[in-house]
N, CA, C and O of each residue as an XYZ file, in Angstrom:
248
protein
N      81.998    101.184     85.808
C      82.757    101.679     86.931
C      84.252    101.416     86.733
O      85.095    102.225     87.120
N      84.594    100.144     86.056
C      86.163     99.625     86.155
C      86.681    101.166     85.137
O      87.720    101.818     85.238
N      85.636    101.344     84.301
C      86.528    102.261     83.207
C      86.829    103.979     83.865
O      87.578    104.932     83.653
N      85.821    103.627     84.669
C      86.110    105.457     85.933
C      87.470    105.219     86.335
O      88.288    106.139     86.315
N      87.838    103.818     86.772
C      88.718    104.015     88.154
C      89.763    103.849     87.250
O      90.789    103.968     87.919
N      90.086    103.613     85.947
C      90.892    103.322     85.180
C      91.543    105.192     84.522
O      92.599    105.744     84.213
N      90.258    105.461     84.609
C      90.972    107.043     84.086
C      91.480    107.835     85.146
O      92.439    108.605     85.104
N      90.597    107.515     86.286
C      91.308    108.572     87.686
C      92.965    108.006     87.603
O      93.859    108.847     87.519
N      93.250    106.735     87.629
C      94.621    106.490     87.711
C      95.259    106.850     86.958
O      96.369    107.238     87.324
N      94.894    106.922     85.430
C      95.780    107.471     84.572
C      96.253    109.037     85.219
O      97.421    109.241     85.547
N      95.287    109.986     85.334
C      95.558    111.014     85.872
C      95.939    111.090     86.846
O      96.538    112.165     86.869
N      96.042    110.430     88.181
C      97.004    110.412     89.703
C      98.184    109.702     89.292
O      99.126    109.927     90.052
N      98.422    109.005     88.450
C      99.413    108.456     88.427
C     101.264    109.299     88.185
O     102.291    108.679     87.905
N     101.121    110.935     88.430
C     101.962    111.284     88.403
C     102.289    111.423     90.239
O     103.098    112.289     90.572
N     101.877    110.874     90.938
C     101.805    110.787     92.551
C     101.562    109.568     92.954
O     100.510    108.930     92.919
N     102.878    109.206     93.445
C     102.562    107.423     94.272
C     101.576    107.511     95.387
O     100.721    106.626     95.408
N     101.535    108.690     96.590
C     100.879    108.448     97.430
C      99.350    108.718     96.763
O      98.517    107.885     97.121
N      99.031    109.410     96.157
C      98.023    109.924     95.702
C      97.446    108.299     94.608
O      96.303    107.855     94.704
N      98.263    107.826     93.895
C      97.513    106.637     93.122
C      97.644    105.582     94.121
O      96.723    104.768     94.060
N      98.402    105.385     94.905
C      97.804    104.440     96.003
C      96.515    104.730     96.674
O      95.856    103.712     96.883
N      95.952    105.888     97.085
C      94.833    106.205     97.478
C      94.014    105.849     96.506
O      93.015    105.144     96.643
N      94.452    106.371     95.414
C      92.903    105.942     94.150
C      92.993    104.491     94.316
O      92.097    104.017     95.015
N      93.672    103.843     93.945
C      94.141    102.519     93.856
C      93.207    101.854     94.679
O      92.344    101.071     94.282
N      93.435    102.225     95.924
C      92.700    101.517     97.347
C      91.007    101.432     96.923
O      90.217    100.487     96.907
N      90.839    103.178     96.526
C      89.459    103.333     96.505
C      88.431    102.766     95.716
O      87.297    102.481     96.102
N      89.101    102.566     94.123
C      88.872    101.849     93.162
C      88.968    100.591     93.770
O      87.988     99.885     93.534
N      89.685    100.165     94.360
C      89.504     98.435     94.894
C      88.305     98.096     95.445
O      87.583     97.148     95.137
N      88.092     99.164     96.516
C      86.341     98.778     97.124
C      85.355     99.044     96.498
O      84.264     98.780     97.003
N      85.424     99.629     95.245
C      84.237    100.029     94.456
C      83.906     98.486     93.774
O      82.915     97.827     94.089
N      84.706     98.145     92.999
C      84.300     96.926     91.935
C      84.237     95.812     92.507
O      84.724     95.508     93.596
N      83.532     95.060     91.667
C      83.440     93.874     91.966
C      84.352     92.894     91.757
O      85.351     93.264     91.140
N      84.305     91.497     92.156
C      85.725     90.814     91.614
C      86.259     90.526     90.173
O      87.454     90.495     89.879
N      85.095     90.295     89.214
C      85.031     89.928     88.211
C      85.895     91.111     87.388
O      86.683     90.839     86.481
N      85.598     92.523     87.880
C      86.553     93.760     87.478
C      87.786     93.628     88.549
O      88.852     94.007     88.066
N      87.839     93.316     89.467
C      89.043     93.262     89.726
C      89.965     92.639     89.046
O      91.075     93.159     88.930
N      89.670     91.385     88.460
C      90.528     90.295     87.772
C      91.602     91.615     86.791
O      92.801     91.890     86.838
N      90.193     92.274     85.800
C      90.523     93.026     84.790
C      91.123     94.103     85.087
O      91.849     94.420     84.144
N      91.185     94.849     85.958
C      91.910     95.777     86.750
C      93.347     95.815     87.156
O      94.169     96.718     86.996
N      93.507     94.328     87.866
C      94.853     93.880     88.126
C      95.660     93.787     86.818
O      96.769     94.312     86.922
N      95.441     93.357     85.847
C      95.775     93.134     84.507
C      96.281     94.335     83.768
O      97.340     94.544     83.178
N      95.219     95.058     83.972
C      95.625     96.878     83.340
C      96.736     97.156     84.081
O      97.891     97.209     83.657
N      96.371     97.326     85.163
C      97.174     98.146     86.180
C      98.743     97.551     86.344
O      99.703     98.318     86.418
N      98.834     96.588     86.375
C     100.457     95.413     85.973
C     100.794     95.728     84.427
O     101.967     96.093     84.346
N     100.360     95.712     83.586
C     100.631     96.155     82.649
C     100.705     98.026     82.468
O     101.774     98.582     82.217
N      99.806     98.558     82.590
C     100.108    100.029     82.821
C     101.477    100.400     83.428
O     102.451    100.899     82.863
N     101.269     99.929     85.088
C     102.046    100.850     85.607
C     103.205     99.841     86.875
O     103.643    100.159     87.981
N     103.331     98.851     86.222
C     104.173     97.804     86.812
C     106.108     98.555     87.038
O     106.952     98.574     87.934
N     105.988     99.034     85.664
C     107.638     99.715     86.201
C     107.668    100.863     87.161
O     108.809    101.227     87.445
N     106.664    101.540     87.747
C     107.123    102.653     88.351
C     106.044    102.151     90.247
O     106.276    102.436     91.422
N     105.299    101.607     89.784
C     104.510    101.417     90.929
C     104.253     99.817     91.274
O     103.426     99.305     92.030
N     105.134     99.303     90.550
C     105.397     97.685     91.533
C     104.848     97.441     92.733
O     103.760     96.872     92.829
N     105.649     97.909     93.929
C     105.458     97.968     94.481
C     103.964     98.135     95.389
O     103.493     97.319     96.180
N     103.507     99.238     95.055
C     102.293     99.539     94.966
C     101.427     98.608     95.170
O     100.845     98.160     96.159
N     101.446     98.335     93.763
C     100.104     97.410     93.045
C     100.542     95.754     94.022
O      99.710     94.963     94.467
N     101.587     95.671     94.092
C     101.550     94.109     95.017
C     101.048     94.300     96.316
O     100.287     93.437     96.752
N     101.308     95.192     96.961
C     101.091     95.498     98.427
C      99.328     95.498     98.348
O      98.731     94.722     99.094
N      98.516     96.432     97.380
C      97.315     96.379     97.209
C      96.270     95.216     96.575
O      95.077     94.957     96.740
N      97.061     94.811     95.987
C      96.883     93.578     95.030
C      96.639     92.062     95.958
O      95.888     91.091     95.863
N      97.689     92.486     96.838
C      97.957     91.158     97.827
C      96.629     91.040     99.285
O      96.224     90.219    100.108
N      96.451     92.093     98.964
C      95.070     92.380    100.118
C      93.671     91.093     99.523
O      92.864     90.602    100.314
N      93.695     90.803     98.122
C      92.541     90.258     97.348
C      92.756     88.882     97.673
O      91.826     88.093     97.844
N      93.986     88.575     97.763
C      94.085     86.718     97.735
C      93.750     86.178     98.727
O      93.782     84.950     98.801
């Protein structure tokens, strides 16, 4: 599943509102153990353009 939600983002990722939605959705799918690995991609992927983003969603887990 982590590797689905990993390609939908590649492909939304030309749309902030639109990869925040995936983003979200992919969050309730996996489990934590993929979340760990998720957060990791996704900070590394797409940390310069969607910072923001990913902390606001990210910060929901702690």
């Amino acid at each position: 599943m982590l590797e689905y939600v990993k390609t939908i983002l590649l492909k939304v990722s030309f749309d902030k509102i639109l990869f925040e939605k995936e983003l979200r959705k992919g969050f309730r799918m996996l489990v934590p153990t993929e979340l760990v690995e998720l957060k990791a991609w996704c900070y590394q992927q797409f940390a310069k353009i969607y910072r923001r983003i990913l902390n606001r969603v990210f910060a929901t887990a702690a």
